[in-house]
N, CA, C and O atoms as CSV, one atom per row, in Angstrom:
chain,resi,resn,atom,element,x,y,z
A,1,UNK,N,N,43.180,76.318,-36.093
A,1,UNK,CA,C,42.168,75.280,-35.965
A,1,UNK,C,C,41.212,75.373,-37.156
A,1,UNK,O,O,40.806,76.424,-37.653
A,2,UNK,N,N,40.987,74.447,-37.445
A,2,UNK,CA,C,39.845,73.946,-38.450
A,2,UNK,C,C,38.310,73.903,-38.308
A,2,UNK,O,O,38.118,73.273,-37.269
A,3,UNK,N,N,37.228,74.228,-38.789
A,3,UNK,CA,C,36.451,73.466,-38.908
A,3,UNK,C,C,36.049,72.583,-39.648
A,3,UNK,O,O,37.043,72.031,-40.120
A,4,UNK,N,N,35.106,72.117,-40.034
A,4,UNK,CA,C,34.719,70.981,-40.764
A,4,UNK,C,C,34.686,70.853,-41.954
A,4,UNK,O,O,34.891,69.867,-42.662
A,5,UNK,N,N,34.230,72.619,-42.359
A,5,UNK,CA,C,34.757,72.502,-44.011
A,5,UNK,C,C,35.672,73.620,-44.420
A,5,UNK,O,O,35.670,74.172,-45.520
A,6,UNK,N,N,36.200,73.798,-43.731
A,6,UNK,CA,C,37.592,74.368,-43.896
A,6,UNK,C,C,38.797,73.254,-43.811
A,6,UNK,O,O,39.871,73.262,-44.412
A,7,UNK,N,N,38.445,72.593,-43.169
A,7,UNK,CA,C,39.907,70.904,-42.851
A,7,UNK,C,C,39.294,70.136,-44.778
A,7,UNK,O,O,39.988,69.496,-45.568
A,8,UNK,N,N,37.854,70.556,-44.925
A,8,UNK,CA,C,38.004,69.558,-46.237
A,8,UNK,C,C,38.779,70.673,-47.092
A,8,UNK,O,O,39.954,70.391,-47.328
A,9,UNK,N,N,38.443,71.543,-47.448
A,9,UNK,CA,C,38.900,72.369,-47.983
A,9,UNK,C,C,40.501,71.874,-48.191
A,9,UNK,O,O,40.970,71.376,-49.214
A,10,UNK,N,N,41.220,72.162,-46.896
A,10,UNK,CA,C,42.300,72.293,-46.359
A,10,UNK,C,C,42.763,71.061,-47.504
A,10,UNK,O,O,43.675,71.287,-48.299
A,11,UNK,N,N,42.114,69.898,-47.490
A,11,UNK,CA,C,42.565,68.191,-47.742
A,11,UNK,C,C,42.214,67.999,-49.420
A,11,UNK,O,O,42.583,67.134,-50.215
A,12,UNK,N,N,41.443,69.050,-49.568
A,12,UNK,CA,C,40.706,68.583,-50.681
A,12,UNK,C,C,39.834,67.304,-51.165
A,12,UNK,O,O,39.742,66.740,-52.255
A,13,UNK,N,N,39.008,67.000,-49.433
A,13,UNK,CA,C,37.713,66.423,-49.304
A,13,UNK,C,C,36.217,66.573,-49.283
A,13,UNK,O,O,36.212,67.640,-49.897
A,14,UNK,N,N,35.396,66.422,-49.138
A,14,UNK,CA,C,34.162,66.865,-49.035
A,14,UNK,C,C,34.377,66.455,-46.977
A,14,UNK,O,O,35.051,65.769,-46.208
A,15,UNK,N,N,33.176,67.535,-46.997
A,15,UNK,CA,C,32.875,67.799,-45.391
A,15,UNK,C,C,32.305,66.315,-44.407
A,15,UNK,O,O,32.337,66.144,-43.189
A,16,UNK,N,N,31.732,65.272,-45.678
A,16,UNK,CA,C,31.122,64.101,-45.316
A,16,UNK,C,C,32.505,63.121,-45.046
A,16,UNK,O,O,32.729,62.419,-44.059
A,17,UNK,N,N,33.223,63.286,-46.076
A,17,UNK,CA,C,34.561,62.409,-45.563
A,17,UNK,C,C,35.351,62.547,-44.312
A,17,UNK,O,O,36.030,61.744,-43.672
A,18,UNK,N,N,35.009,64.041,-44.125
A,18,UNK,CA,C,35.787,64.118,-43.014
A,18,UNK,C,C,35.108,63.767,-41.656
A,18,UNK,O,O,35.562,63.405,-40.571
A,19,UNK,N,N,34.004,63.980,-42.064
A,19,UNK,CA,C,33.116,63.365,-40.873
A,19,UNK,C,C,33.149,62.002,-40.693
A,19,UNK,O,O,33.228,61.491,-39.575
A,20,UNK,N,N,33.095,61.406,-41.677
A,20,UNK,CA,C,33.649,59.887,-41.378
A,20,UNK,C,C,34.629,59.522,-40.898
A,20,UNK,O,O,34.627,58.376,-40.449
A,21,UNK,N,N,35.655,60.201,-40.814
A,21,UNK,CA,C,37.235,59.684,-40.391
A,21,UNK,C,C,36.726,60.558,-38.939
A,21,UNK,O,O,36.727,59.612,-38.152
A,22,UNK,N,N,36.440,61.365,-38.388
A,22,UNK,CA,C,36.115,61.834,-37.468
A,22,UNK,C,C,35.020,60.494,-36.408
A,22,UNK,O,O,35.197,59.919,-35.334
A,23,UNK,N,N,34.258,60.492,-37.135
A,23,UNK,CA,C,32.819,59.170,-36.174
A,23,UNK,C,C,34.274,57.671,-35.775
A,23,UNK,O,O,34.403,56.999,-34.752
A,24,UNK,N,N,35.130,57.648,-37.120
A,24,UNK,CA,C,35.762,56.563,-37.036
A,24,UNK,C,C,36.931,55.965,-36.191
A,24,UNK,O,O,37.608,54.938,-36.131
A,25,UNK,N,N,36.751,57.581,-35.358
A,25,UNK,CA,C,37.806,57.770,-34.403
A,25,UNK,C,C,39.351,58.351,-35.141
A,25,UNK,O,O,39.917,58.923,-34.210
A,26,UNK,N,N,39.804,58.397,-35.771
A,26,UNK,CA,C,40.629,58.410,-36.807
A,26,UNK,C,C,41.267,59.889,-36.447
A,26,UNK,O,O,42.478,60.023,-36.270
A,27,UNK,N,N,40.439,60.862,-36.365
A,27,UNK,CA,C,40.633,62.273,-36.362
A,27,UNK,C,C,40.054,62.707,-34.949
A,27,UNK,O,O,38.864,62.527,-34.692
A,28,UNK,N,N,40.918,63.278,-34.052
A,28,UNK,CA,C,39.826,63.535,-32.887
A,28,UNK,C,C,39.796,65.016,-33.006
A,28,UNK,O,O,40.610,65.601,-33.721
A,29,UNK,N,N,38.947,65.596,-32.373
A,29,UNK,CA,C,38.128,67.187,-32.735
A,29,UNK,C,C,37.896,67.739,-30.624
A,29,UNK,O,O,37.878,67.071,-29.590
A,30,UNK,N,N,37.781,69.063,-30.889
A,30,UNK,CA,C,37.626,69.164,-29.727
A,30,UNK,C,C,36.361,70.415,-29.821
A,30,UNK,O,O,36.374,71.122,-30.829
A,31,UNK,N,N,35.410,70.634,-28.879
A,31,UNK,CA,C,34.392,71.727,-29.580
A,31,UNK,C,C,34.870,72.825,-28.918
A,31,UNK,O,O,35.619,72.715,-27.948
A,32,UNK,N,N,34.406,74.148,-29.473
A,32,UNK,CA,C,34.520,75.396,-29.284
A,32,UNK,C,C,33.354,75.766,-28.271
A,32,UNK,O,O,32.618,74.938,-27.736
A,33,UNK,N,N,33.294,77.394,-28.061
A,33,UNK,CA,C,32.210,77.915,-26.968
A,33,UNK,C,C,30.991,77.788,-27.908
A,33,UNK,O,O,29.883,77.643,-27.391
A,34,UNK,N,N,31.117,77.833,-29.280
A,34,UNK,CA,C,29.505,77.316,-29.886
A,34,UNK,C,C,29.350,76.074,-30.107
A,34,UNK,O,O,28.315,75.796,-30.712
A,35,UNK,N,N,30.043,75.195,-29.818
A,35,UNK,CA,C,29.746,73.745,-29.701
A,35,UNK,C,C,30.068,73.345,-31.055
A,35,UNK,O,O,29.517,72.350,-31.525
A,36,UNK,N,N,31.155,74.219,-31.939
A,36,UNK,CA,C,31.584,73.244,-33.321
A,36,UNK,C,C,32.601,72.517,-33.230
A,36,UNK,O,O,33.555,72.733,-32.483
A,37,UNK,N,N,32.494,71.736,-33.870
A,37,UNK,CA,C,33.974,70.725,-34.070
A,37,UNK,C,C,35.109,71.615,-34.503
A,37,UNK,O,O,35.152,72.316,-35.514
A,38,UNK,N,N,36.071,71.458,-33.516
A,38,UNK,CA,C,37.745,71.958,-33.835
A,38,UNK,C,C,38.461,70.989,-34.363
A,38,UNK,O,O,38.698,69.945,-33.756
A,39,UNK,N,N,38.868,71.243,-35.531
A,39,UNK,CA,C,40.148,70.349,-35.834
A,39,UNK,C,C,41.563,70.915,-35.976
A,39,UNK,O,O,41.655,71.925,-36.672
A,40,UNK,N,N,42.666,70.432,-35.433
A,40,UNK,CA,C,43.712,71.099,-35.307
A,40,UNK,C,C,44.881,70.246,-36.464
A,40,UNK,O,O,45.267,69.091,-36.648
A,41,UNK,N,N,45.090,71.414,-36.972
A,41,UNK,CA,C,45.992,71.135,-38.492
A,41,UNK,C,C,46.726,70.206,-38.241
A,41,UNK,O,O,46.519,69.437,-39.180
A,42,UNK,N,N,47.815,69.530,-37.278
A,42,UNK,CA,C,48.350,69.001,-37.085
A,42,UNK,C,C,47.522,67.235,-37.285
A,42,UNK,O,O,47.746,66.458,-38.212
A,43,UNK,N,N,46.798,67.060,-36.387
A,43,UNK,CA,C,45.697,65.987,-36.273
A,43,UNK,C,C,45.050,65.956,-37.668
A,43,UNK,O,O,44.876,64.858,-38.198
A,44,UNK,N,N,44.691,67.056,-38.283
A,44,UNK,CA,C,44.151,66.263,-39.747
A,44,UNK,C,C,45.017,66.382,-41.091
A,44,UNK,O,O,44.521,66.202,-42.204
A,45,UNK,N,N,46.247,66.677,-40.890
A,45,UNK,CA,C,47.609,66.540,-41.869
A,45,UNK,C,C,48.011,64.738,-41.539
A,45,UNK,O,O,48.595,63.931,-42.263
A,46,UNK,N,N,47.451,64.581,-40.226
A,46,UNK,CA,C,48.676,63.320,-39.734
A,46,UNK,C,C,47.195,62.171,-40.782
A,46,UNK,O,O,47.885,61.316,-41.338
A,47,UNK,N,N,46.349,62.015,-41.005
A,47,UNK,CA,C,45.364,61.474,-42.125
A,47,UNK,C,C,45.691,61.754,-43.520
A,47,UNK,O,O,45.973,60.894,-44.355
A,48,UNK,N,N,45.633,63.086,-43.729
A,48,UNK,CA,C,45.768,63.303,-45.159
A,48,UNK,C,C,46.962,64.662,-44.933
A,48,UNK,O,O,46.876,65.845,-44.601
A,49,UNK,N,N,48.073,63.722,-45.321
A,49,UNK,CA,C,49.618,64.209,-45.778
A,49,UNK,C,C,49.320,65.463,-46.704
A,49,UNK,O,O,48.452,65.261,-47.553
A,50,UNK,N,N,49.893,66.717,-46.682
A,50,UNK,CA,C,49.682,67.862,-47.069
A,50,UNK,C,C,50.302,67.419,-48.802
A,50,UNK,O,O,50.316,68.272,-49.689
């Protein structure tokens, strides 16, 4: 699982892009026990193709 700037990392985006495709519905996220956004590799490969 991802977080937020580890998935940009991952994409080679900034953390704001990904937040946009995230608000845009595009990417769905699920939170952890500290309440961060999870992104699961699968779900943000299927946006931005490895």
């Amino acid at each position: 699982m991802h977080t937020i700037a580890t998935a940009a990392a991952a994409v080679g985006r900034n953390k704001n892009a990904i937040l946009r495709e995230i608000k845009a519905g595009k990417i769905s996220v699920t939170k952890d026990e500290n309440g961060e956004w999870q992104i699961d590799p699968a779900e943000l490969h299927r946006i931005y193709p490895p």
